[in-house]
C-alpha positions as CSV (number, residue, x, y, z in Angstrom):
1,X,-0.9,-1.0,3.6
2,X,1.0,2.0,2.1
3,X,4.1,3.4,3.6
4,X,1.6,6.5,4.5
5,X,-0.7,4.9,6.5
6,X,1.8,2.1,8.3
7,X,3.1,5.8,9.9
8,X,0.1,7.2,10.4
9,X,-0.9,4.1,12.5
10,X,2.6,4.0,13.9
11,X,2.2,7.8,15.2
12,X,-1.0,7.4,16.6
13,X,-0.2,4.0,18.2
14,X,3.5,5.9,19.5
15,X,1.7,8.9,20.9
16,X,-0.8,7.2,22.7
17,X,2.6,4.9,24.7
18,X,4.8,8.5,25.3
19,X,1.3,9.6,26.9
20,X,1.1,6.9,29.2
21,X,4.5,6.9,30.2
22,X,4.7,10.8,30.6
23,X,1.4,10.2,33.0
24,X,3.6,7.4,35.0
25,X,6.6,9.7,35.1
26,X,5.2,12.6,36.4
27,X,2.8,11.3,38.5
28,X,6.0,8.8,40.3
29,X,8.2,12.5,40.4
30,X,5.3,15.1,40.8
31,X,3.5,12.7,43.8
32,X,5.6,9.4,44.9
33,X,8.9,11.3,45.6
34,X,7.0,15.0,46.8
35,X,5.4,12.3,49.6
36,X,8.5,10.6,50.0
37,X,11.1,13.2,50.8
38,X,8.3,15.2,52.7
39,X,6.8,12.9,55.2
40,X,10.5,11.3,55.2
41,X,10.7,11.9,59.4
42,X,7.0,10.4,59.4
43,X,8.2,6.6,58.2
44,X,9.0,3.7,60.8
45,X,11.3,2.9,58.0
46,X,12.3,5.8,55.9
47,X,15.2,3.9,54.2
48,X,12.4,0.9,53.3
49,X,10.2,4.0,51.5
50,X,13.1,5.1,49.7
51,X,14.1,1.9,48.5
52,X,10.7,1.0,47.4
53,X,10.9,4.6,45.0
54,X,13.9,3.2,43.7
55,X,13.2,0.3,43.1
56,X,9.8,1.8,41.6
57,X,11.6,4.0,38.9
58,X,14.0,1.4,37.9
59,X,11.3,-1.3,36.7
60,X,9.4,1.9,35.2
61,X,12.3,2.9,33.2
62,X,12.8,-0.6,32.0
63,X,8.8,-0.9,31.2
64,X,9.2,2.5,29.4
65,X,12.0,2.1,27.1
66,X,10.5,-1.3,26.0
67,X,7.2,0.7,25.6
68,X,8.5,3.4,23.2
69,X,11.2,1.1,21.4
70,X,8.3,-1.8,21.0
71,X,10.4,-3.9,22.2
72,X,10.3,-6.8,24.8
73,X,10.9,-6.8,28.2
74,X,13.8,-9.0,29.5
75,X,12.0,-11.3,31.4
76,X,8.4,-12.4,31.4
77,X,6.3,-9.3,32.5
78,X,5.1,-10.6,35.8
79,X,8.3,-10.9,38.0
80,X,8.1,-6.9,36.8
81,X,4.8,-6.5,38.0
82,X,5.7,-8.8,41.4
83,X,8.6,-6.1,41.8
84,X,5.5,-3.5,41.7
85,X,3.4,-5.8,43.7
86,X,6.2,-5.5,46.5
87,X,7.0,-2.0,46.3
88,X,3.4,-0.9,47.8
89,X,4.2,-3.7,50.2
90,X,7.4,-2.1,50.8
91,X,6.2,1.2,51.3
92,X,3.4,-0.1,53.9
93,X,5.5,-1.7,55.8
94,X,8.0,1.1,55.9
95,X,4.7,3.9,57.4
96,X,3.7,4.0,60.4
97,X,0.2,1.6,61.6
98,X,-1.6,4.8,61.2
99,X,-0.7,6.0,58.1
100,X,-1.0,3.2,55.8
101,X,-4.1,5.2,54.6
102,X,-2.2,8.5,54.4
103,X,-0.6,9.9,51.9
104,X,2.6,8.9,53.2
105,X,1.7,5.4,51.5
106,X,2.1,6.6,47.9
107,X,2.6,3.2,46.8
108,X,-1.0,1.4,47.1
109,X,-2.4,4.0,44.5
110,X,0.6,3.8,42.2
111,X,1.7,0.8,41.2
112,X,-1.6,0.8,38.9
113,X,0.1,3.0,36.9
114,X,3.4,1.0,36.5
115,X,1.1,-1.9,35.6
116,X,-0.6,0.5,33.6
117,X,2.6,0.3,30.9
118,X,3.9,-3.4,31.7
119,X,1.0,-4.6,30.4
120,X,-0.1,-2.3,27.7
121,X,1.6,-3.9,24.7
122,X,0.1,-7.7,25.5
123,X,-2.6,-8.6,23.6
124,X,-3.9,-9.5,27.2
125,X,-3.8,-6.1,28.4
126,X,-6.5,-6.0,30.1
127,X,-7.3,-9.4,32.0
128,X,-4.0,-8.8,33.1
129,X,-4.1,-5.2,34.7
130,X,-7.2,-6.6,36.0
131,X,-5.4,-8.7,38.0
132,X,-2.7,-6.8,39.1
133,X,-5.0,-4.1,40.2
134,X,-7.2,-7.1,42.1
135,X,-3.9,-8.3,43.5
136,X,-2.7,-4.6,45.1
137,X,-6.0,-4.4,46.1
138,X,-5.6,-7.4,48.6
139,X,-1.7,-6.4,49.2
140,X,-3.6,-3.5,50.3
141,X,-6.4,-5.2,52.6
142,X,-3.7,-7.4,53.8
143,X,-1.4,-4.7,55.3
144,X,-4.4,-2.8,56.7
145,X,-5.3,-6.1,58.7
146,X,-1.9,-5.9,59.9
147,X,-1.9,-2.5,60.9
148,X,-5.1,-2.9,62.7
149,X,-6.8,-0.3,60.4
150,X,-10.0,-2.0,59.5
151,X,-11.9,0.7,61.6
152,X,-14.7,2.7,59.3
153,X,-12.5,6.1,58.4
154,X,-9.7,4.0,57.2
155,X,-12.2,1.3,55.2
156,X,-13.5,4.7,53.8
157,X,-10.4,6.1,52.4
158,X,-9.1,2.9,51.1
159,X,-12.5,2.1,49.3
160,X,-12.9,6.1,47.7
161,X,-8.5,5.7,46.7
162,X,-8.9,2.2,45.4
163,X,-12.0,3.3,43.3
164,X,-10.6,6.3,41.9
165,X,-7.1,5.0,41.2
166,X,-8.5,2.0,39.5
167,X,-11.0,4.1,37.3
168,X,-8.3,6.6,36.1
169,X,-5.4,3.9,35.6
170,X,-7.8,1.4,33.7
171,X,-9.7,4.4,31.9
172,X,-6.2,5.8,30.6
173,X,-4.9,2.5,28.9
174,X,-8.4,1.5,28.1
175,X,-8.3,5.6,26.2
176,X,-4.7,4.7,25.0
177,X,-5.9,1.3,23.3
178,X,-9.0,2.3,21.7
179,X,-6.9,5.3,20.2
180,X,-4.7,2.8,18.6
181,X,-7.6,0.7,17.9
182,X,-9.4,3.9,16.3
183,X,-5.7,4.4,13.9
184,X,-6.2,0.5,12.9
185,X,-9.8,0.7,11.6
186,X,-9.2,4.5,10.1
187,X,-5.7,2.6,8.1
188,X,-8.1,-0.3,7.2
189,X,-10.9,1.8,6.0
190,X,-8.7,3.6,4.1
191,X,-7.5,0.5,1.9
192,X,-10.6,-1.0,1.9
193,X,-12.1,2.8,0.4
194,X,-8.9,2.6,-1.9
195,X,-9.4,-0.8,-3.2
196,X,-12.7,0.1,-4.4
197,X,-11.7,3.4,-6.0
198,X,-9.3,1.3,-7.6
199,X,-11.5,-1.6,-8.3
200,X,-13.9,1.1,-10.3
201,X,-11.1,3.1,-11.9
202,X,-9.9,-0.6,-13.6
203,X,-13.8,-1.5,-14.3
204,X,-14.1,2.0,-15.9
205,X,-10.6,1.5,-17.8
206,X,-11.8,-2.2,-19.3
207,X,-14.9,-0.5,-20.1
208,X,-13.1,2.5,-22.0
209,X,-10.9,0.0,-23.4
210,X,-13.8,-1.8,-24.9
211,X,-15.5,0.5,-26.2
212,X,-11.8,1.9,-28.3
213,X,-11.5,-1.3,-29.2
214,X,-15.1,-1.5,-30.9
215,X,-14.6,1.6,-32.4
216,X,-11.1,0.4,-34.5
217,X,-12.6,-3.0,-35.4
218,X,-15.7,-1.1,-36.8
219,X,-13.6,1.8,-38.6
220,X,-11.3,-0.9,-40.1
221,X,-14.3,-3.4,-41.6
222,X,-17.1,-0.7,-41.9
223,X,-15.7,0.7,-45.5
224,X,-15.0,-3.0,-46.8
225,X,-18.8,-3.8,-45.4
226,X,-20.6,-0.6,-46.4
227,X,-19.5,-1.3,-50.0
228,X,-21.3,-4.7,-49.5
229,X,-23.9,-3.4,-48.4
230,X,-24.1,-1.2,-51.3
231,X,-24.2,-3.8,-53.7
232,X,-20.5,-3.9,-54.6
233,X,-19.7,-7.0,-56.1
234,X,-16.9,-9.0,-54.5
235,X,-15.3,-10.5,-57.4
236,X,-14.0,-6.8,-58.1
237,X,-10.8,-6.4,-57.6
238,X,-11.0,-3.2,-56.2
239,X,-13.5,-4.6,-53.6
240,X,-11.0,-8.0,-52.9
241,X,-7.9,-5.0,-52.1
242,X,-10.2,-3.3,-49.8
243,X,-11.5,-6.4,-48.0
244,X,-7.9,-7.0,-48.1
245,X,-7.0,-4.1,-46.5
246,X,-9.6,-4.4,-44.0
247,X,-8.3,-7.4,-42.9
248,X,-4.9,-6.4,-42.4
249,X,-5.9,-3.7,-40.4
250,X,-7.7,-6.4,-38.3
251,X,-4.9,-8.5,-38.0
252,X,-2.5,-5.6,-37.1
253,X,-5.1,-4.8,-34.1
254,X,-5.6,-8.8,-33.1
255,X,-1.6,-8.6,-32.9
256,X,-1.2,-5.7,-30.8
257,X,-2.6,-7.5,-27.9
258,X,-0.5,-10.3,-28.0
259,X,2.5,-10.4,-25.9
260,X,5.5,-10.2,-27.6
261,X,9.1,-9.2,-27.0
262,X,9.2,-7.2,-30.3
263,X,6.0,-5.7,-30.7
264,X,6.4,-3.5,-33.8
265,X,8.1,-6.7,-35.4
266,X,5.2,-9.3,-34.3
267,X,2.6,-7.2,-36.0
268,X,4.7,-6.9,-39.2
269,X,5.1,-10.3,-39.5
270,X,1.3,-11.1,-38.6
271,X,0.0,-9.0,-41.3
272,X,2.6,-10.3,-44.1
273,X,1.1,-14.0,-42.6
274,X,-2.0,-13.2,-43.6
275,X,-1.0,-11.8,-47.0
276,X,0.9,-14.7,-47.5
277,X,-2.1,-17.0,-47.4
278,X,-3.2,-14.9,-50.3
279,X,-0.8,-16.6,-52.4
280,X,1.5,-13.2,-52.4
281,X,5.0,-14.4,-52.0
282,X,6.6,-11.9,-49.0
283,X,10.4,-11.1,-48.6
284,X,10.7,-10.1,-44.4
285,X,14.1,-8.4,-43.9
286,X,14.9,-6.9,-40.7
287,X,18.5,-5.1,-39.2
288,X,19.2,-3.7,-36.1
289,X,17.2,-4.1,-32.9
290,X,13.5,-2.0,-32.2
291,X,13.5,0.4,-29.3
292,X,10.3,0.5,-27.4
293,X,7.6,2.1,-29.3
294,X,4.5,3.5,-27.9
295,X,1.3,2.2,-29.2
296,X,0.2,5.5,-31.3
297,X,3.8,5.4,-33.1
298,X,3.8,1.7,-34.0
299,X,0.2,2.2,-34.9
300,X,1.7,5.5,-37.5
301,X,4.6,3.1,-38.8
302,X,2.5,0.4,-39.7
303,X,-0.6,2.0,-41.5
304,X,0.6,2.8,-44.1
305,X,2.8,-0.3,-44.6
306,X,0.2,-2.9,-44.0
307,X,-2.2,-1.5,-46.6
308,X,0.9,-1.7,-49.2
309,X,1.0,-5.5,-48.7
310,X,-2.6,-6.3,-48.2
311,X,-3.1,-4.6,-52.1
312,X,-0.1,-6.6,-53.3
313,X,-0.9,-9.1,-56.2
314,X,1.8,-11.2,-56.4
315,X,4.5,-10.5,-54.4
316,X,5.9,-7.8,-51.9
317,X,9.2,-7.1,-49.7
318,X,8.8,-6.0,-45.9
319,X,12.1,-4.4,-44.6
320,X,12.5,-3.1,-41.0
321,X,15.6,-0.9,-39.9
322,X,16.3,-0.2,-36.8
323,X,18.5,1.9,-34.5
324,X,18.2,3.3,-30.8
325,X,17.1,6.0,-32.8
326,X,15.5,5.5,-36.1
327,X,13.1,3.2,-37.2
328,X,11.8,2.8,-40.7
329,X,9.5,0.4,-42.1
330,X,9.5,-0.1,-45.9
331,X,7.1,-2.1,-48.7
332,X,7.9,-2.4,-52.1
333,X,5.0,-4.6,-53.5
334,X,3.7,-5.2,-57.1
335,X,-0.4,-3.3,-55.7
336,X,-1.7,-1.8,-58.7
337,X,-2.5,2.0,-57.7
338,X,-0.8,4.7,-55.4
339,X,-2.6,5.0,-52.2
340,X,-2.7,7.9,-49.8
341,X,-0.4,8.0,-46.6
342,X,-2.3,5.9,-43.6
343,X,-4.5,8.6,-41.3
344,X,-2.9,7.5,-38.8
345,X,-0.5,10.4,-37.2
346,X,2.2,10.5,-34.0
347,X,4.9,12.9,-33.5
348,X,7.9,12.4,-35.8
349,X,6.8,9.6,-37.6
350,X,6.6,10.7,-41.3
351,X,5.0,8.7,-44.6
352,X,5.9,8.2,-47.8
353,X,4.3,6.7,-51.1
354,X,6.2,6.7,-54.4
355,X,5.4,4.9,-57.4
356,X,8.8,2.8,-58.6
357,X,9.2,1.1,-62.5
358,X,7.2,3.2,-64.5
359,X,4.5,2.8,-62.1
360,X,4.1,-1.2,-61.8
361,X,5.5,-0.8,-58.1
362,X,4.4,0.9,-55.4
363,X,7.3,1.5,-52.6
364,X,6.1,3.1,-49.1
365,X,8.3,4.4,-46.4
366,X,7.3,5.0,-42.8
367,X,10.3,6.4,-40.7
368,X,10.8,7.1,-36.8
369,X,13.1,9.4,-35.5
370,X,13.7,10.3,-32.0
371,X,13.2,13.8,-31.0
C-alpha cells in the first residue's frame, strides 16, 4: 500500500470517528444539559442529574480522545460502558416516578450514543453495542417497574424512544463502519488495478525486450549468413573475418546481460576470449577505474573495437583507459584491411581507424568524454 492511499484510507477512516464524536457532543450539550439545567426544579434529585452529566462527559471525553488519537482506552472498555450503564440509572433515579418517560430523563436515550464511540474501534463493534443497547433497555424496564410506570402511555413512549434511539445510534456506526469499510476495498482495489497495470507494463517490457533482442542477434549473424547463403565459400578468408566478426558481435551481446561489476570491462574481455580461441595471442591492458556507462555508450565504445580483434590474424593489444571522465578503448591488431568506424552512435563518443606500419597494422580508437 502506497503512502497515498494508507492516507486516503486514514482520512476517510478519521472523518467518519470526528463525525461520530461531533454527533455525541452535540447531541450530550445541544439535548442532555438543555434538559438538565431546564427541568432542574422538576428532579427529586437535581444534584444526582447533574452528577450523572458529569460523570457522562468525562467518560465521553476519555472515549473521544482515544477515538481520534486511535489509541486505547485505559481500562477494558466495559467498566466505561458500566459508568454509562449507571448514568441513565442515575438520572432515573434522580426524576420524579412520573417522569422517567419525560424528557427530563435524557439519559435512557443517550447512553447509546456514548456506547456508540466506546465501542466503535473493536473489531466487535457490533455484538457489543448490541448489548449495551439490550442492557439500557432492561436498566430502562427495570426503573419503570420501580416507578410504577408500566401503564399503556408510558409503555408507549418507552417502546417509540427505545426504537428510534436504537435505529439512529446503531444506523450511524453501522454508516461510520461501512464508510471505512468502503475506503478499505477502494485502497485494495486500487493495488490490486495497479498490480495488474504493472504486471502488463513488465509482460509488455519482456516482450519489447525480446523482440530488440532478436533484432541484434539477427543484424549481427544475418551478413555472415546471407553470404552463405549466397554461395560464399567459407575457407575465404574474407568470409572467416566476417563470421569472425559476427561472432564477436554475438559475444559482446551474450555479455551485456551478465551481471558484472565492470560491465564495459567484462565485455572486452569476453570478446578478446573468444578471439583468443582463434589462436590470436591478445595483450589486455587496463588503467584507471570505468565510470558507469549507459548501454548505448558502451555499445559505441565497443563496436568498433571488437571488430578490430575479431579480424586480427595473429595477434592484437586491447587497452582500456579510464577516468571519471574519459574513457577510451583502443586495438592495435595485425587485421589485414582498414574497416569503417562501427554504426553504432551515442552522444560524445567518437571513432577512430588508422592504419599504423606502412599499413600491416590497423590501430582503432573509441573515446568517451563527459559532457
Amino acid at each position: 500500500m502506497t503512502a497515498t492511499e494508507t492516507s486516503v484510507r486514514r482520512n476517510y477512516s478519521l472523518g467518519a470517528r470526528r463525525a461520530a464524536v461531533s454527533v455525541v457532543a452535540l447531541w450530550h450539550f445541544g439535548f442532555d444539559l438543555v434538559s438538565t439545567v431546564g427541568l432542574w426544579d422538576s428532579y427529586r434529585y437535581p444534584w444526582l442529574a447533574g452528577l450523572a452529566w458529569v460523570l457522562y462527559t468525562v467518560i465521553g471525553a476519555v472515549a473521544a480522545v482515544a477515538l481520534l488519537s486511535e489509541s486505547s482506552l485505559r481500562f477494558n472498555v466495559w467498566p466505561y460502558a458500566a459508568g454509562a450503564l449507571a448514568v441513565s440509572a442515575m438520572v432515573m433515579a434522580a426524576c420524579q416516578p412520573g417522569d422517567v418517560v419525560n424528557a427530563a430523563n435524557w439519559a435512557w436515550g443517550s447512553v447509546g450514543w456514548l456506547a456508540m464511540i466506546l465501542f466503535w474501534p473493536r473489531p466487535t463493534w457490533l455484538r457489543d453495542l448490541s448489548l449495551f443497547l439490550l442492557a439500557n433497555v432492561v436498566v430502562t424496564l427495570g426503573g419503570l417497574a420501580v416507578a410504577g410506570a408500566f401503564d399503556p402511555l408510558s409503555l408507549s413512549k418507552f417502546l417509540v424512544v427505545s426504537v428510534g434511539a436504537i435505529t439512529l445510534q446503531a444506523g450511524a456506526s453501522a454508516g461510520g463502519h461501512a464508510l471505512d469499510l468502503a475506503a478499505r476495498w477502494a485502497v485494495e482495489n486500487s493495488n490490486r488495478t495497479a498490480r495488474a497495470e504493472a504486471d502488463r507494463k513488465a509482460a509488455d517490457q519482456v516482450h519489447a525486450d525480446r523482440l530488440a533482442r532478436y533484432a541484434e542477434v539477427r543484424s549481427a549473424v544475418a551478413p555472415v549468413l546471407n553470404l552463405l547463403a549466397d554461395g560464399a565459400d567459407p575457407a575465404n578468408p574474407d568470409v572467416r573475418h566476417e563470421s569472425a566478426v559476427g561472432a564477436a558481435r554475438l559475444r559482446r551481446l551474450i555479455a551485456e546481460t551478465d551481471d558484472a561489476p565492470d560491465p564495459l570491462l567484462h565485455t572486452l574481455r569476453a570478446c578478446a576470449f573468444d578471439v583468443e580461441r582463434r589462436g590470436v595471442v591478445v595483450l589486455f591492458l587496463t588503467a584507471g577505474t570505468v565510470p558507469p556507462l549507459p548501454l548505448d555508450v558502451r555499445r559505441a565504445l565497443t563496436e568498433s573495437p571488437i571488430e578490430g580483434m575479431a579480424r586480427a590474424r595473429r595477434q592484437a593489444r586491447v587497452t582500456l583507459v579510464a577516468t571519471p571522465r574519459e574513457v577510451i578503448v583502443s586495438v592495435l591488431t595485425d587485421a589485414p584491411s582498414l574497416l569503417a568506424p562501427g554504426a553504432v552512435r551515442a552522444d560524445n563518443v567518437a571513432t577512430r581507424v588508422e592504419a599504423e606500419n606502412g599499413g600491416t597494422q590497423l590501430w582503432i580508437e573509441s573515446r568517451w568524454t563527459a559532457p
